[in-house]
C-alpha positions as CSV (number, residue, x, y, z in Angstrom):
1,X,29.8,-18.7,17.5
2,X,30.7,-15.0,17.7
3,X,34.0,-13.6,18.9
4,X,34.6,-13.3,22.4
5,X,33.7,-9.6,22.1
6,X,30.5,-10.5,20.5
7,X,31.9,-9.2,17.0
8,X,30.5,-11.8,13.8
9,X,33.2,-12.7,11.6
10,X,32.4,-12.0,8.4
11,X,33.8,-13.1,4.7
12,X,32.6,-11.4,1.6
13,X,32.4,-12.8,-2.1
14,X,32.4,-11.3,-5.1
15,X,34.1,-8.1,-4.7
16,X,32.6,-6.4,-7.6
17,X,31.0,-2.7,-7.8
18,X,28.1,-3.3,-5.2
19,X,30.7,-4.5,-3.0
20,X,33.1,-1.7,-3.2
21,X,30.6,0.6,-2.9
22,X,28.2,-0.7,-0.3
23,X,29.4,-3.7,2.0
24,X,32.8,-3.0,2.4
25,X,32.4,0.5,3.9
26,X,29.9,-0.2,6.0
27,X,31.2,-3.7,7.0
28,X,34.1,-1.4,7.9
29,X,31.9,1.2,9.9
30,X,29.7,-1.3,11.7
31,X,30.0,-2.1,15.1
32,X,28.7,-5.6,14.8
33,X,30.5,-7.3,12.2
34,X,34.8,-8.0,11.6
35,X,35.3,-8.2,7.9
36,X,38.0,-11.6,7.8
37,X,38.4,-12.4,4.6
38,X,36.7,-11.7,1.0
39,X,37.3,-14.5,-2.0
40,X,36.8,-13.0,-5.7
41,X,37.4,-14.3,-9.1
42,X,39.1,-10.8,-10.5
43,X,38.8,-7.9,-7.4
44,X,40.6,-7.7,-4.2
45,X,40.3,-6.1,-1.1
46,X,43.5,-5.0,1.1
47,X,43.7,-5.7,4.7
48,X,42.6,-8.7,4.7
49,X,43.6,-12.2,3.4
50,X,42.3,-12.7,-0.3
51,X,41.2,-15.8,-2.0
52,X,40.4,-17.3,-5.4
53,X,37.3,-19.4,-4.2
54,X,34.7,-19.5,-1.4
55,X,36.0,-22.8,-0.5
56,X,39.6,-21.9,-0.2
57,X,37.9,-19.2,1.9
58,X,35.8,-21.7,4.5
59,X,39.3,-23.9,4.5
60,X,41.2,-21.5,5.7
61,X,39.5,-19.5,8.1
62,X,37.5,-21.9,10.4
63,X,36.3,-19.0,12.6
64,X,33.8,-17.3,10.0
65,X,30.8,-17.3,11.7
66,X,29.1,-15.2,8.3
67,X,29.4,-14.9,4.5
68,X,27.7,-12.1,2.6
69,X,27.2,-12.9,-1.4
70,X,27.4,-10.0,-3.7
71,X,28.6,-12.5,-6.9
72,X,25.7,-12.7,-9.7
73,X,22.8,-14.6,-9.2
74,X,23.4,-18.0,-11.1
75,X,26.2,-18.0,-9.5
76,X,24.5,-17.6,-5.6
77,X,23.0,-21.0,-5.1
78,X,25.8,-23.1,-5.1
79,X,27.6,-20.4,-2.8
80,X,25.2,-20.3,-0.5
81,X,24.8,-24.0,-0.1
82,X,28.7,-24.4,0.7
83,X,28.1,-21.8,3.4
84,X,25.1,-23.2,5.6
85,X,26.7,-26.7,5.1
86,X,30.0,-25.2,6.6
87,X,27.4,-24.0,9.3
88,X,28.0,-20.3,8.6
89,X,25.2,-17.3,8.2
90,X,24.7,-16.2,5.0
91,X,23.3,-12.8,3.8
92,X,21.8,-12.4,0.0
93,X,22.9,-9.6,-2.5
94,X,19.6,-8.8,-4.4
95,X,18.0,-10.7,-6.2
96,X,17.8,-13.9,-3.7
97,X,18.5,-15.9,-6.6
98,X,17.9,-16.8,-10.4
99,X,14.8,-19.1,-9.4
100,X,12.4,-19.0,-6.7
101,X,12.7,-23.3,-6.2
102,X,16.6,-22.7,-5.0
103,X,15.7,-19.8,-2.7
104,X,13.7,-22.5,-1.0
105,X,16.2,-25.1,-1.0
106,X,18.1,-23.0,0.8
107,X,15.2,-21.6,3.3
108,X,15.0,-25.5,4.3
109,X,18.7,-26.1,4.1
110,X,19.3,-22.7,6.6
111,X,16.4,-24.3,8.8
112,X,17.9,-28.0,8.9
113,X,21.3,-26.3,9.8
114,X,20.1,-23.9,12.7
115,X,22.2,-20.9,10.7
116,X,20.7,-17.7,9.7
117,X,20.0,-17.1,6.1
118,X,19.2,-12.9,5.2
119,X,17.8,-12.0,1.8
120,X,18.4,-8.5,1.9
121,X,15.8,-6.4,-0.2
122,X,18.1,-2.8,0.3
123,X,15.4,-0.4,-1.2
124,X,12.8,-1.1,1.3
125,X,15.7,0.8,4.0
126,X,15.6,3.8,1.9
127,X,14.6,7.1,4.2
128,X,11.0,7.5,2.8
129,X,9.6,3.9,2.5
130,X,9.1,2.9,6.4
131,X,7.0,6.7,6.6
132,X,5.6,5.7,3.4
133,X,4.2,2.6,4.6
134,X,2.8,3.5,8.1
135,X,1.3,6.7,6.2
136,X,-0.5,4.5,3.6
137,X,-1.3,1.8,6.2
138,X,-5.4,1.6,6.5
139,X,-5.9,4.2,3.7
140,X,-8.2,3.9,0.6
141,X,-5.6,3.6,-2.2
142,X,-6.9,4.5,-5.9
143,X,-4.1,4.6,-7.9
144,X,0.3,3.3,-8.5
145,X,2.2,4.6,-10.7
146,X,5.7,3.3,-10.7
147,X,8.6,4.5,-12.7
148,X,12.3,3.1,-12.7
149,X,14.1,4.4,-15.5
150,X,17.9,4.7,-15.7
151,X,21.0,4.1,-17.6
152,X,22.2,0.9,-18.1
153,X,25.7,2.2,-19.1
154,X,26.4,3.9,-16.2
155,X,25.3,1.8,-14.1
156,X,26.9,-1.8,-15.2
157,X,28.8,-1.1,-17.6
158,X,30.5,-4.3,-19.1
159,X,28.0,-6.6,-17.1
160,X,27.5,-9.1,-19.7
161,X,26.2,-11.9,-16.8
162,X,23.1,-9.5,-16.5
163,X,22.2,-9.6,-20.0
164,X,21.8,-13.8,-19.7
165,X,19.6,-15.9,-18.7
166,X,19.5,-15.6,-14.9
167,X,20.8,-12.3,-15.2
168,X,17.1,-10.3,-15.0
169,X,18.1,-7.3,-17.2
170,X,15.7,-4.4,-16.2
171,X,14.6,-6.4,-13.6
172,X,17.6,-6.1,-11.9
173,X,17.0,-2.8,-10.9
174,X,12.8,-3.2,-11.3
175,X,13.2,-5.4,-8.7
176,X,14.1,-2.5,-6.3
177,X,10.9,-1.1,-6.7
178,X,8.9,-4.0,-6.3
179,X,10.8,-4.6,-3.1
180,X,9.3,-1.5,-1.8
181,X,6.0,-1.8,-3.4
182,X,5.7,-5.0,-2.1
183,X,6.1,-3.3,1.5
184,X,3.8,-0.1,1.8
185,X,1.1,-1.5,-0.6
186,X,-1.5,-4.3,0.4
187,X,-0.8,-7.9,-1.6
188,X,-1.3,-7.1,-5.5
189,X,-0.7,-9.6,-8.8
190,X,0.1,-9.3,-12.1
191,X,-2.3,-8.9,-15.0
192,X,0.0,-8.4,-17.9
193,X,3.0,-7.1,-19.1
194,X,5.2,-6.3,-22.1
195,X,9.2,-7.3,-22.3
196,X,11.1,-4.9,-24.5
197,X,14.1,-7.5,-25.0
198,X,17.1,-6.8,-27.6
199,X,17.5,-8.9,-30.4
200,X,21.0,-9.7,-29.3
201,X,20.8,-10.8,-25.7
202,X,18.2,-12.9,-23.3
203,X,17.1,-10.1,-20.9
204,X,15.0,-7.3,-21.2
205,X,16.3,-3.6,-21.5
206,X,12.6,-2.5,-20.8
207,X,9.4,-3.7,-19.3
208,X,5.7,-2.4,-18.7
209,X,3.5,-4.6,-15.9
210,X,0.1,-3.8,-15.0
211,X,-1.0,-5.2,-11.6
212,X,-3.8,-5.3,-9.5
213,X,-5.2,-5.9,-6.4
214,X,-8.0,-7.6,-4.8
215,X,-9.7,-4.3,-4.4
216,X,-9.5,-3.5,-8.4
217,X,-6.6,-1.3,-7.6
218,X,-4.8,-0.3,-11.0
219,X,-0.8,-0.4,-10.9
220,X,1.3,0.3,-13.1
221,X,4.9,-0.4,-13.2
222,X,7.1,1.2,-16.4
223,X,10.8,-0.5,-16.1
224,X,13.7,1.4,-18.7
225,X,17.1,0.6,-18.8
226,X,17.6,3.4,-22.2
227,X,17.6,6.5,-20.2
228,X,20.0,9.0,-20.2
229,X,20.5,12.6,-18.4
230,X,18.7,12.5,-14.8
231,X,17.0,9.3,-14.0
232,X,13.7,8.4,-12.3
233,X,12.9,5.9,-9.1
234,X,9.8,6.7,-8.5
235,X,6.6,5.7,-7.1
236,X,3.2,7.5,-7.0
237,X,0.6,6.2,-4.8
238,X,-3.0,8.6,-5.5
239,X,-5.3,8.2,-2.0
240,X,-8.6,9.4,-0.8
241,X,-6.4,11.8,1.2
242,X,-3.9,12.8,-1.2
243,X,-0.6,11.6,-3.0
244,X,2.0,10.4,-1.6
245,X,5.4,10.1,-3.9
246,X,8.7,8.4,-2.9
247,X,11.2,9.8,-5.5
248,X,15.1,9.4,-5.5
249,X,14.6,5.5,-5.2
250,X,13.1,6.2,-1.7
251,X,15.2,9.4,-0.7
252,X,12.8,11.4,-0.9
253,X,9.0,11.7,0.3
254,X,6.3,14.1,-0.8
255,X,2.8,13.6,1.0
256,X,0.2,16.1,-1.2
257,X,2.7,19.0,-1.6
258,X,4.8,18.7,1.5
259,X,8.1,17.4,1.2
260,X,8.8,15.3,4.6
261,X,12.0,15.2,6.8
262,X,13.4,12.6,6.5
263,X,17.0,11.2,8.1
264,X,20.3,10.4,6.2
265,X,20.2,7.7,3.3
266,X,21.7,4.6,5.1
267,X,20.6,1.5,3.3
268,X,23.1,-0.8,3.5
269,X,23.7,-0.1,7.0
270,X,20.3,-1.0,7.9
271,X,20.7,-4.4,6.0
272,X,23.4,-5.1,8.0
273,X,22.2,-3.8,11.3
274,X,18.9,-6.6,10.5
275,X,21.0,-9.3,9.4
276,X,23.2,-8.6,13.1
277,X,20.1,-8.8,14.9
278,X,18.5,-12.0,13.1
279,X,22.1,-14.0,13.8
280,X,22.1,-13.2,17.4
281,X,18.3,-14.0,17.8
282,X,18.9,-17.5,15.6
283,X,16.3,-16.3,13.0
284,X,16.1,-15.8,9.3
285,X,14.5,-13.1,6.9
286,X,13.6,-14.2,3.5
287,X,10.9,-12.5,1.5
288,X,10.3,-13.2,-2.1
289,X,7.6,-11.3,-2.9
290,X,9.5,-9.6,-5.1
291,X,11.3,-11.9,-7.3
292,X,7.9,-14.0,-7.4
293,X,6.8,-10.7,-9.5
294,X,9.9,-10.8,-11.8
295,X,8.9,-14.7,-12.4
296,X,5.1,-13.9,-12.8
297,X,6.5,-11.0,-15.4
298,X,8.5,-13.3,-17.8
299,X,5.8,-16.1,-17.3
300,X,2.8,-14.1,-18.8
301,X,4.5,-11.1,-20.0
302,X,4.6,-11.1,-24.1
303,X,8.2,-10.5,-25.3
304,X,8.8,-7.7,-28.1
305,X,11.8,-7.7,-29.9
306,X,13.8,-4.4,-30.1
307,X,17.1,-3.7,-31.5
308,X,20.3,-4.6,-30.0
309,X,21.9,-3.4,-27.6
310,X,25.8,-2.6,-27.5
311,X,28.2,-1.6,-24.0
């Protein structure tokens, strides 16, 4: 239940660099949601009540109506359980979660409780990808191309969970662009792929997957986590009428040589304003068509050895 003013009380865990940059602002901004408490292992958030553990969290605040989890994903599962038991709506950092089987625990557990559960895919709110779609929508599609190459360094530094098992690696970010992929594109599989994976950690630092789908479509999906100066999110889909490229991870569109309009980025506050609208209408939103790629990818992929990899 909802504060009297309609506001959802929300708690936050894992108040790490995702959270700090993405769902505490707009938590902050949003009209829809009250930002109660967070509960973190090292970070902490002032203005609000602080807490060692999500349980400490649920004890003590028995108006939560929400929980978002931004902790790593071996870590989510158990969290998220505790939550819908507790009776509380829960939203999903990306990825869902380190197996596909516990993402569907949960689906039945959200179900059984009558709570809400979100898992939030934040690429596919990008400016571009909704034009992208309805543009591509009914069209003859010959070729993908998909490139996501960046720095690891910059962007987790001193991330050690997301070098494990569980962790993902490249995937972490690859998954972003399989999350929009798996949006504007018609259903595609997997027909191969090579994992670049250092000799000193479980996780890939680099990945090439070739999909297709049913109509023969090539795809091609090249996954770096070694590049350094400007980095690439992008996405070329070649069409009996043209082009089209989403470029900036989705911030930008180019259909043949025309750059569209597009409005402000605003990813995160579109998750938000869907996971708002899915509490009040007693639904839930959970897609894994992405992470079903990543597990297809380390299932069939062959694994090369490169060297190790240092912070």
């Amino acid at each position: 239940m909802a504060a009297s003013d309609g506001t959802i009380r929300i708690g936050l865990v894992g108040v790490g660099k995702i959270a700090r940059d993405q769902h505490l602002p707009v938590i902050g901004a949003s009209p829809d949601f009250a930002l109660t408490a967070v509960a973190s292992r090292d970070g902490r958030h002032e203005g609000v009540p602080n807490h060692r553990t999500l349980a400490e969290m649920i004890a003590r605040h028995r108006d939560l109506d929400a929980i978002a989890l931004c902790q790593p994903p071996q870590a989510r599962f158990a969290a998220a359980q505790a939550a819908i038991e507790a009776g509380l709506h829960v939203f999903l950092e990306k990825p869902p979660g380190a197996t596909l089987a516990e993402v569907g625990v949960l689906v039945e557990a959200a179900r059984a409780k009558g709570v809400s559960l979100f898992a939030s895919w934040h690429s596919r709110y990008a400016p571009g990808v909704e034009h992208a779609r309805r543009w591509l929508s009914g069209r003859r599609i010959r070729t993908v191309t998909i490139a996501w190459m960046e720095d690891v360094r910059h962007w987790h530094p001193g991330q050690g969970w997301i070098w494990e098992a569980g962790g993902m690696g490249v995937f972490d970010p690859g998954i972003n662009a399989l999350s929009i992929a798996t949006h504007i594109l018609p259903p595609f599989f997997l027909t191969g792929a090579t994992l670049s994976v250092p000799e000193n950690r479980q996780a890939p630092i680099a990945a090439d997957l070739h999909f297709s789908d049913a109509a023969g479509t090539p795809i091609r999906a090249v996954f770096d986590w070694r590049q350094t100066g400007p980095q690439t999110w992008d996405i070329r889909v070649d069409t009996e009428d043209g082009p089209l490229v989403l470029s900036e991870g989705g911030g930008a569109l180019t259909i043949g040589d025309r750059l569209q309009p597009l409005p402000p980025e605003a990813e995160y506050r579109g998750l938000y304003d869907r996971f708002a609208a899915l509490i009040r209408s007693g639904a839930s939103d959970v897609d894994l068509n992405p992470l079903i790629h990543i597990a297809d990818a380390f299932m069939r992929g062959e694994r090369r050895t490169v060297e190790a990899f240092t912070d």
